[in-house]
C-alpha positions as CSV (number, residue, x, y, z in Angstrom):
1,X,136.5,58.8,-70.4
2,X,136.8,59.2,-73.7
3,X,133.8,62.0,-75.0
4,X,133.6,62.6,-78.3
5,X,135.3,63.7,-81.8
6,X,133.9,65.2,-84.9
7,X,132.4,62.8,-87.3
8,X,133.5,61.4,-90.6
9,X,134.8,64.5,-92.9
10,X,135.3,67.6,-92.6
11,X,132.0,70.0,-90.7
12,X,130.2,70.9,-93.5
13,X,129.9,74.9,-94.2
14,X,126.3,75.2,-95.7
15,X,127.9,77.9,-98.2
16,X,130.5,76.2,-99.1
17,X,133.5,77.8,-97.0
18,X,136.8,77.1,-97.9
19,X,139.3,75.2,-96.1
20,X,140.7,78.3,-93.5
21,X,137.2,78.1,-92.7
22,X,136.9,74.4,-91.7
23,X,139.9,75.2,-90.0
24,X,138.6,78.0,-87.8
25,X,136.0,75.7,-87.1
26,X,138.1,72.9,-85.8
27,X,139.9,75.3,-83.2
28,X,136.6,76.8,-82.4
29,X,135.0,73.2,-81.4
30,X,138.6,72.7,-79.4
31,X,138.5,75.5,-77.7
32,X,134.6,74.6,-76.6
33,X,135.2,71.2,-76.0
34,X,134.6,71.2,-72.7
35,X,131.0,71.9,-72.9
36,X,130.4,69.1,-75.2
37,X,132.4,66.9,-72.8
38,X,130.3,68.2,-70.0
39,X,126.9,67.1,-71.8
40,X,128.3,63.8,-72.3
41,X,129.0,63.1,-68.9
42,X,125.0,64.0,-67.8
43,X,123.7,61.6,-69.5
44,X,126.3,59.3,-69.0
45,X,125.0,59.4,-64.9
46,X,122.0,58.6,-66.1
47,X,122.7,55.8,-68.8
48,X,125.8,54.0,-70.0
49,X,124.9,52.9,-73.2
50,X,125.0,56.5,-74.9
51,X,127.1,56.8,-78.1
52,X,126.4,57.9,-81.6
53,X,126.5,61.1,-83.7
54,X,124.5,64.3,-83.2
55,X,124.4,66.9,-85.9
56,X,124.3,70.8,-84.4
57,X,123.3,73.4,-87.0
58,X,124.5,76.8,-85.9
59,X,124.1,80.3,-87.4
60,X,126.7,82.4,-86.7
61,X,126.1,86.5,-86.0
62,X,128.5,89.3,-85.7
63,X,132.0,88.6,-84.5
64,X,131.4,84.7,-84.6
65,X,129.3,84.3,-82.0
66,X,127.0,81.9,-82.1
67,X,122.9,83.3,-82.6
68,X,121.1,80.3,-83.5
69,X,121.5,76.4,-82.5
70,X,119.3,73.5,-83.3
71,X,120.0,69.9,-83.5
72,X,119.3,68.4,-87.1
73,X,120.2,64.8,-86.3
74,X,120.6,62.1,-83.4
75,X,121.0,58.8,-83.6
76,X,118.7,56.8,-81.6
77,X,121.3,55.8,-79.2
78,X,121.9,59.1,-78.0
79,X,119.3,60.3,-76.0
80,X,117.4,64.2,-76.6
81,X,119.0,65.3,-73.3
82,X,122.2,65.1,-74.4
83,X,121.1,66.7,-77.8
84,X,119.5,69.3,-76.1
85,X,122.3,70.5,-73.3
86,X,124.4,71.0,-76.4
87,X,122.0,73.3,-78.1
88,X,122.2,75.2,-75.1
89,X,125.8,75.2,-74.9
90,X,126.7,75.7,-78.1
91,X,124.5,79.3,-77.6
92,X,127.6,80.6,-75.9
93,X,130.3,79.7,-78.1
94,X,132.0,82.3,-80.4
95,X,133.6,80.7,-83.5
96,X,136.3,83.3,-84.2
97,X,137.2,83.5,-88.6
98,X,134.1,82.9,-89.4
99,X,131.5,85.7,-91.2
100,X,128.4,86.7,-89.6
101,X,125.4,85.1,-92.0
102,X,127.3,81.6,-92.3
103,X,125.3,78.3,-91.0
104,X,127.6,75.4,-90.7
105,X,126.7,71.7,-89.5
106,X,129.0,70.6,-86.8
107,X,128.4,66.6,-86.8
108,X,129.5,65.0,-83.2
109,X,130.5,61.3,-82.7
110,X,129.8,60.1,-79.2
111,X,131.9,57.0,-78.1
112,X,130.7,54.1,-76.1
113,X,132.2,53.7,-72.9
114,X,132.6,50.5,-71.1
115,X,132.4,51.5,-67.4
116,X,132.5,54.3,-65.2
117,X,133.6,55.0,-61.3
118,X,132.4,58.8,-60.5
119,X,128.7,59.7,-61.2
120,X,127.5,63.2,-59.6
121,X,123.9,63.4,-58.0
122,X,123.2,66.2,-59.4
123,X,123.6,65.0,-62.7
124,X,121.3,62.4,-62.7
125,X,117.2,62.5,-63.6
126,X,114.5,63.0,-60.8
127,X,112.3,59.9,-60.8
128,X,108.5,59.8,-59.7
129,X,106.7,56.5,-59.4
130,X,104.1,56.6,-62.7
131,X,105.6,59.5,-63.7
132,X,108.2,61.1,-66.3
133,X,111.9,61.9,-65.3
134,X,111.7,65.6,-64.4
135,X,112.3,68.2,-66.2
136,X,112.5,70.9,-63.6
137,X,115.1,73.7,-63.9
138,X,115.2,74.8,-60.0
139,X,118.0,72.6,-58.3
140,X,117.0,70.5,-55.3
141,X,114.1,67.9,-54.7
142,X,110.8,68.4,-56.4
143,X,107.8,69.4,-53.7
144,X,105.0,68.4,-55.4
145,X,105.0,65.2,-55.3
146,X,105.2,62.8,-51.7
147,X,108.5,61.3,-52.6
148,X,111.1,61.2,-55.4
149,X,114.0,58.9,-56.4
150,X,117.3,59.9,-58.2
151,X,119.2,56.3,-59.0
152,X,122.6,56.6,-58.5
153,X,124.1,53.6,-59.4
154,X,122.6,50.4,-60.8
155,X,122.8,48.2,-64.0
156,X,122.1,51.0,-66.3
157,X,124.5,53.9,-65.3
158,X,127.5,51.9,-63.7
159,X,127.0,48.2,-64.6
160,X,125.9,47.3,-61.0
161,X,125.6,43.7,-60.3
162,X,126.2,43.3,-56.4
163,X,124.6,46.8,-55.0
164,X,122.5,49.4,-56.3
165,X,122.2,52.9,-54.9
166,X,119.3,55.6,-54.8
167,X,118.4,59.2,-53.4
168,X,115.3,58.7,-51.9
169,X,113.7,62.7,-51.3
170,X,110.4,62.1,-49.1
171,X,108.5,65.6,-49.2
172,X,107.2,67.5,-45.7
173,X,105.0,65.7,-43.7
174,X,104.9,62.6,-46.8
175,X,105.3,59.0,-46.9
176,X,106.4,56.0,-48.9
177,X,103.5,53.9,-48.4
178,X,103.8,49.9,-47.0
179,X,105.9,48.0,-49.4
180,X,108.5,45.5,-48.9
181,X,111.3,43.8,-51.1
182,X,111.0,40.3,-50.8
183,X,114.3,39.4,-52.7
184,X,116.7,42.3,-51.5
185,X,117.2,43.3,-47.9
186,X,118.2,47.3,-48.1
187,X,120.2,49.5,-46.0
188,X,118.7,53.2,-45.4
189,X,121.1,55.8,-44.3
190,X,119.3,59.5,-43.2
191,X,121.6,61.9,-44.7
192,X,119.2,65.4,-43.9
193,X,115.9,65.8,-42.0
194,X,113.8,63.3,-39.3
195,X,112.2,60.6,-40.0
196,X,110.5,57.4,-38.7
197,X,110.8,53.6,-39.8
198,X,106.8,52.7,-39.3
199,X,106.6,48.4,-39.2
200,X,103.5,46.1,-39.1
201,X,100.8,46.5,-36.4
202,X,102.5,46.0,-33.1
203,X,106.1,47.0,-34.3
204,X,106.8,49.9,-32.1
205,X,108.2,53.0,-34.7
206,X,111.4,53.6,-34.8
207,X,113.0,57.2,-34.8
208,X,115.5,58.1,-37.4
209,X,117.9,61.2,-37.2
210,X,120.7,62.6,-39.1
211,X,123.6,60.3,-39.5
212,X,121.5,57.5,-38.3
213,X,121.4,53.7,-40.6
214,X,118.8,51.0,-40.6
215,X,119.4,47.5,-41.9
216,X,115.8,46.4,-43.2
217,X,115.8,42.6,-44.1
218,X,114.0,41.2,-47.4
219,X,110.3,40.7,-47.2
220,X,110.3,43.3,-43.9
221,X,107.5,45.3,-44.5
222,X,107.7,49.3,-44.0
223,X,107.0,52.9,-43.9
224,X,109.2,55.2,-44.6
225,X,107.5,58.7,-42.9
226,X,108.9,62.6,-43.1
227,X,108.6,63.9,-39.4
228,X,109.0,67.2,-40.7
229,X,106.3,69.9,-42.1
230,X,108.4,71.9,-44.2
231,X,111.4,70.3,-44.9
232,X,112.2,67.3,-47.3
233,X,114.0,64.2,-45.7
234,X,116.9,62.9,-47.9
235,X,117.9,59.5,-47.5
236,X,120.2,57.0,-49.1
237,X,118.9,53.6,-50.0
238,X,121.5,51.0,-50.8
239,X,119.7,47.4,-52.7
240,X,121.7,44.0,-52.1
241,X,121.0,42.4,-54.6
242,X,119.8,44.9,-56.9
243,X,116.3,44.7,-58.2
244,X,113.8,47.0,-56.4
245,X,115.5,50.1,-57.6
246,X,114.4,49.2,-61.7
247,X,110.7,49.9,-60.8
248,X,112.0,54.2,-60.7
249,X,113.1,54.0,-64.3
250,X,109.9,51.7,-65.5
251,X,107.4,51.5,-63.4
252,X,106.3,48.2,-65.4
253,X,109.4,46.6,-65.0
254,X,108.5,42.8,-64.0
255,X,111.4,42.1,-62.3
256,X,111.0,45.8,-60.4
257,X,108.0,45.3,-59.1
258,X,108.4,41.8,-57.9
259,X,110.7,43.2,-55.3
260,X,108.7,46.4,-54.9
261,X,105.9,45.4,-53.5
262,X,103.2,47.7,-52.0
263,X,100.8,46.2,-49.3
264,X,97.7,47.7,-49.9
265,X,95.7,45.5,-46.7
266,X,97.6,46.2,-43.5
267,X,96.5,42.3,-42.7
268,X,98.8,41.3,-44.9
269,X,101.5,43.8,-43.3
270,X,103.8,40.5,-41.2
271,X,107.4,40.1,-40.5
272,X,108.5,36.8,-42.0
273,X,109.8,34.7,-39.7
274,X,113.2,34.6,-41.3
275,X,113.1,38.4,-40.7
276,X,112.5,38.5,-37.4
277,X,114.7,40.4,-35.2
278,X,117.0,40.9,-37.8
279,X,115.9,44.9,-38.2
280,X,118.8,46.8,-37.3
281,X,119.1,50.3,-36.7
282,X,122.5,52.4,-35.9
283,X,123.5,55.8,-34.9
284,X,126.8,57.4,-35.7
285,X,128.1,57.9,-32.2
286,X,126.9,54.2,-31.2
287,X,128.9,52.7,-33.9
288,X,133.0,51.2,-33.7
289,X,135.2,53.9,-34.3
290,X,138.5,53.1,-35.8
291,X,141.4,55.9,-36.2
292,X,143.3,55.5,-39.6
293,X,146.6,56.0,-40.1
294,X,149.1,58.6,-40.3
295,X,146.3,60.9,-39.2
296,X,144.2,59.8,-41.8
297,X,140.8,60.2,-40.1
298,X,138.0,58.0,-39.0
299,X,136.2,54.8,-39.5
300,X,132.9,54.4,-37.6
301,X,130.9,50.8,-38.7
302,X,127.6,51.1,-38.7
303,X,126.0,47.8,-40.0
304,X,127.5,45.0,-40.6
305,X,126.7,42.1,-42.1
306,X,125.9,41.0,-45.8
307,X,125.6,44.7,-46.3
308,X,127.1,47.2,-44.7
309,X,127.4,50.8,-44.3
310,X,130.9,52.8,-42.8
311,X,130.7,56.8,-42.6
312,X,134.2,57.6,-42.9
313,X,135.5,61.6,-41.9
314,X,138.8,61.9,-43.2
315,X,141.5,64.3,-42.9
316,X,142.0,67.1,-45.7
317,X,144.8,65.2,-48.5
318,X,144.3,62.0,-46.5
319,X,144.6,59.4,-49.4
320,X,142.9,56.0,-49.6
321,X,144.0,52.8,-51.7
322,X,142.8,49.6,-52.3
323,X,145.5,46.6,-51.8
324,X,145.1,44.7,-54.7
325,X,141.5,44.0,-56.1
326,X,138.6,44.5,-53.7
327,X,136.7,41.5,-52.0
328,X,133.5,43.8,-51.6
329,X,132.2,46.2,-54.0
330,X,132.3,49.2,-52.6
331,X,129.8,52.4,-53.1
332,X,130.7,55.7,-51.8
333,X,128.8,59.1,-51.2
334,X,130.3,62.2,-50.3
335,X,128.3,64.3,-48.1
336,X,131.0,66.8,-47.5
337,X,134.6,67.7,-49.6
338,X,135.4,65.9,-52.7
339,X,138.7,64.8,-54.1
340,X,140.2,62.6,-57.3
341,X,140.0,58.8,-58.1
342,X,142.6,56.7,-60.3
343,X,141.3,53.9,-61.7
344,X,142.2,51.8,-64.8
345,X,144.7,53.8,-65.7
346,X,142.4,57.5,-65.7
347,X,141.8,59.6,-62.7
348,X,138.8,61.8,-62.7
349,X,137.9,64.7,-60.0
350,X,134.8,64.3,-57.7
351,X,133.2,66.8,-55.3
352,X,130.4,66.7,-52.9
353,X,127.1,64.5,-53.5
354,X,129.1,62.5,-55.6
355,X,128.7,58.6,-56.1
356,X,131.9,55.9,-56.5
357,X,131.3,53.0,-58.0
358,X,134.0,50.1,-57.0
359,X,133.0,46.7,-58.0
360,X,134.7,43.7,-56.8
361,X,138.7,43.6,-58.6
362,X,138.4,46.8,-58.3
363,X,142.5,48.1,-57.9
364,X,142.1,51.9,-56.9
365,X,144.0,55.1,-55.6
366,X,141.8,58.1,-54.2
367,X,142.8,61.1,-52.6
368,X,139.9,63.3,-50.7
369,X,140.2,67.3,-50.1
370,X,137.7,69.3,-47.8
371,X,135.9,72.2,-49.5
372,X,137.3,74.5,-46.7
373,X,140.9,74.4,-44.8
374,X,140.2,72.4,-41.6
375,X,137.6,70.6,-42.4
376,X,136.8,67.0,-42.7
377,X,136.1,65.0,-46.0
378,X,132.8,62.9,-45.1
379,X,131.3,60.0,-47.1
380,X,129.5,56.9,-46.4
381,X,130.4,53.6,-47.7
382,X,128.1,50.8,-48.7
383,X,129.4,47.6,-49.4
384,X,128.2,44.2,-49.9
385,X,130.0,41.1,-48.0
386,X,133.3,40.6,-47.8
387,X,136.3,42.3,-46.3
388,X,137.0,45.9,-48.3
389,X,140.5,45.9,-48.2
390,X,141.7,49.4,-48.1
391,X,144.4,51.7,-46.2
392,X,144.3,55.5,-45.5
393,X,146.9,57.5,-45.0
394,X,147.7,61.5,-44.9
395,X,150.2,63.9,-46.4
């Protein structure tokens, strides 16, 4: 990934410094280039397309440190997030050799980036139906609201064609209301809390722990419910083909809503008959276990069918590659450790709550490593039909 360089010329010293002092400033904006890096990266989780210049104009107070930050210009590519996390950054930055009193512009030239594998969860925007991303500076799922969405991977962030992904945060004792997708069936996966899958009239409920998937068919209309009072119920929501997850970012979104669709008259709440019986709905310990290699760890198969969903606990350093291109795409999220990735030629570092996006021809090398020694790396995988064609192994 590449981030960012300065732009065209020289930074410009407002008081006209001489050429040590654009020097000072280059090594300065080295030294703090992480920070910049790391704003890019947000909003890349959140958006692709991001790329363009930002102008910062600092002030500079005793000993070079930094007193004063404001963005002067952004393109309109680049969006105010990223403008603003490097205001904030750019507060604790010293920029040694230069003289308290000076106010330079430091002009930023973001790069457009073609793809990307690794997205973080907690990098990306909470979403409320109707409602502006939040803005919220407590970590964790908003309470005010029944439910929230965080989209983890779809057209916008990752280039998602087969399979979209989504953080679905249902508040205590909430509910997302009748709806069904009539164009994309969808795979839910209860990653914290109790729930319950409510169907049409006469459609007993069905009980959802931790660890515990449900294959819901297009057009199958549901409820997805919170059994608890004071704790929020995370859930993973995996879209084959994507489409219902575009109504988060724009509630308006024509295509969105056509495979969002709320049923306001419980009349009109019926299983399709192509949907019948075709509701699915797997725990962990009920699901085929296979033992990877080398003492890799394990594979238990949950669903499986046109999409499918494998929770994998593997070994500390077990390593996992694909051989060749994939059939499948593949989407990963690690619920516990992290790890690195290679792929096209880059490998990038992931850690818990992290998202991997591997579309189909996807060639790729990862190695996992638990957060504590003795403990197991777990993920999920979602993946779309088609054999995923990987080995494991452990060092």
């Amino acid at each position: 990934m590449t981030c960012c360089v300065l732009g065209q010329g020289e930074p410009r010293a407002a008081s006209g410094e001489e050429q040590q002092v654009a020097e000072a400033i280059e090594k300065a904006l080295r030294k703090h280039g992480a920070d910049v890096h790391r704003c890019f990266q947000k909003a890349l989780a959140d958006r692709l397309a991001v790329a363009g210049m930002v102008e910062l104009s600092v002030g500079v107070g005793k000993a070079g440190k930094v007193k004063a930050a404001k963005v002067k210009k952004i393109d309109k590519s680049a969006p105010p997030a990223l403008a603003s996390c490097i205001e904030q950054a750019a507060l604790g930055w010293t920029l040694d050799g230069i003289e308290a009193g000076a106010e330079l512009v430091l002009p930023f030239s973001f790069k457009p980036q073609q793809s990307q594998y690794v997205v973080s969860a907690a990098d990306v925007p909470e979403r409320v139906l109707g409602a502006a991303a939040s803005s919220k500076s407590k970590p964790g799922p908003r309470h005010d609201v029944p439910f929230s969405v965080k989209v983890l991977a779809d057209e916008t962030n990752v280039k998602a064609t087969d399979i979209s992904l989504t953080l679905l945060n249902v508040g205590p004792a909430s509910r997302v209301a009748m709806h069904r997708h009539p164009g994309s069936a969808k795979l839910l996966y209860l990653v914290k809390g109790h729930a319950r899958l409510l169907g049409p009239s006469g459609v007993l409920p069905v009980k959802l722990d931790e660890g515990m998937a449900a294959f819901i068919p297009s057009g199958y209309p549901h409820v997805i419910e919170n059994m608890g009072r004071q704790s929020t119920a995370v859930f993973l929501q995996a879209f084959a083909p994507p489409g219902p997850e575009r109504v988060y970012r724009d509630p308006k979104d024509a295509r969105g809503r056509a495979d969002f669709e709320v049923i306001r008259d419980a009349a009109q709440a019926k299983v399709p008959p192509e949907a019948e019986g075709k509701l699915v709905v797997a725990s962990a310990v009920d699901g085929k276990t296979e033992v990877l290699p080398h003492g890799g760890g394990t594979a238990r198969k949950l669903v499986e069918g046109a999409l499918s969903a494998t929770l994998y606990e593997w070994s500390d350093g077990a390593e996992v590659r694909s051989q060749g291109g994939l059939a499948a795409t593949q989407v990963f999220y690690f619920i516990a450790g992290g790890g690195s990735l290679e792929v096209a030629g880059e490998t990038q570092t992931f850690a818990v709550e992290s998202v991997l996006y591997l579309p189909r021809g996807t060639a790729y090398s990862m190695k996992v490593a638990a957060a504590d020694k003795g403990e197991k790396v777990v993920a999920v995988m979602f993946h779309t039909a088609g054999r995923a064609r990987s080995r494991a192994g452990h060092r």
